[in-house]
PLY file of the C-alpha trace (Angstrom):
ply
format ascii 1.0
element vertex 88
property float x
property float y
property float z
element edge 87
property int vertex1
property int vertex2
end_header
13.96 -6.56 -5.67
13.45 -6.18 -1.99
10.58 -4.41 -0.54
12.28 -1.27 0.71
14.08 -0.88 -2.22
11.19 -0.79 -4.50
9.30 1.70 -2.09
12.43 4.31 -2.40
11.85 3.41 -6.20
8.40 4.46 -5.67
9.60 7.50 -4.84
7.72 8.35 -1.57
8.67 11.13 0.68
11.09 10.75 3.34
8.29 11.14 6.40
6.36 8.98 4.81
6.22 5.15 6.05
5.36 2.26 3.90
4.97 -1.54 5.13
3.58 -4.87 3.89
2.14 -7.55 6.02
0.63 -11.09 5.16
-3.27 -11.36 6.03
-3.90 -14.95 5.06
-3.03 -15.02 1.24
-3.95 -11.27 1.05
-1.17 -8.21 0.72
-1.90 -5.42 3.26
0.26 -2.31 2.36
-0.06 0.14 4.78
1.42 4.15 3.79
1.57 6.37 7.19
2.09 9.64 7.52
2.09 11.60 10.54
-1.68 10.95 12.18
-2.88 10.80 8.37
-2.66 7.11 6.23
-4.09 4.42 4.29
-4.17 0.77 3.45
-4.41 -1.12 0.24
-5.18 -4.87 -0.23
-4.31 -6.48 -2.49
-6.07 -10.03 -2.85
-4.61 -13.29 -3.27
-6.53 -13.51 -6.73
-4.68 -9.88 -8.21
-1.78 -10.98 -6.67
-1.81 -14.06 -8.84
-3.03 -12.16 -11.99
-0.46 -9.74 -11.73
2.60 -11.61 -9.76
4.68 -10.64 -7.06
6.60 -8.05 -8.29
3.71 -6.17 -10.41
1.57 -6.36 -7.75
3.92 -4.79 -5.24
4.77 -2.19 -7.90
1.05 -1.66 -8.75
0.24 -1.46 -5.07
2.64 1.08 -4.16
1.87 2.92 -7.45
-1.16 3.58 -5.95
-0.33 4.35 -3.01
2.29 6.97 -3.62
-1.05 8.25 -5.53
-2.63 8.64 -2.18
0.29 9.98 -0.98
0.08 12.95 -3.57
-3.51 13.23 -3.64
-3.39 13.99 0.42
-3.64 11.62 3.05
-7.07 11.05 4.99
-7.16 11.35 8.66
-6.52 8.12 10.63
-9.78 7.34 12.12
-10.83 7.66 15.63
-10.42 3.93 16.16
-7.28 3.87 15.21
-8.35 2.13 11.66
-7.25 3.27 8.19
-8.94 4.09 4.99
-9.05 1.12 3.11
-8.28 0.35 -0.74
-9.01 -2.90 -2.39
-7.20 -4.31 -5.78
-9.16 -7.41 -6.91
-8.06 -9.73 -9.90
-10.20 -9.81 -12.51
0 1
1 2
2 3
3 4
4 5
5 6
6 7
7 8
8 9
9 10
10 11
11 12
12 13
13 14
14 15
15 16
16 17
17 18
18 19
19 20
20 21
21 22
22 23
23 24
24 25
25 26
26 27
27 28
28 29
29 30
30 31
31 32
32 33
33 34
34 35
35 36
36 37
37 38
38 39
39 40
40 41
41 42
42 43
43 44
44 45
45 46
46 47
47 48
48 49
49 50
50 51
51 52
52 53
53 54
54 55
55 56
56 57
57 58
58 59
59 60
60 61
61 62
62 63
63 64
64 65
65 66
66 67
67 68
68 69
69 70
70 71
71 72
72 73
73 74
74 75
75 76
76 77
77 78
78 79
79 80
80 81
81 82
82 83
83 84
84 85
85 86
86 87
């Protein structure tokens, strides 16, 4: 499944924005709303525990969590609050 598709399977809210980018072999989802967001990692090590797809699903999972829990603010420098999902 492609990575827009299983973000509208996640179920987020149309004014929210979700992307993925590659930092080394690290996942960085990003969820933005507005001037409020935050970013998850998920490591090359949970990324191999879990596999692609999981991993994706498990990172926007919690995510959309964030989403419904309330956003924090951006910070001043631009920079997000940051989540972390490690492999065991």
């Amino acid at each position: 499944m492609k990575f827009q598709e299983q973000v509208r399977a996640a179920g987020f809210p149309d004014e929210v924005d979700v992307t993925r980018r590659e930092d080394g072999h690290d996942r960085i989802f990003r969820v933005t709303q507005g001037n409020y967001g935050a970013e998850l990692v998920l490591t090359a090590e949970a990324c191999q525990m879990y596999g692609e797809g999981p991993g994706t699903a498990l990172a926007l999972t919690e995510l959309r969590k964030a989403v419904d829990r309330g956003l924090p603010a951006v910070h001043l420098d631009g920079t997000l609050e940051r989540l972390t999902l490690v492999g065991d």
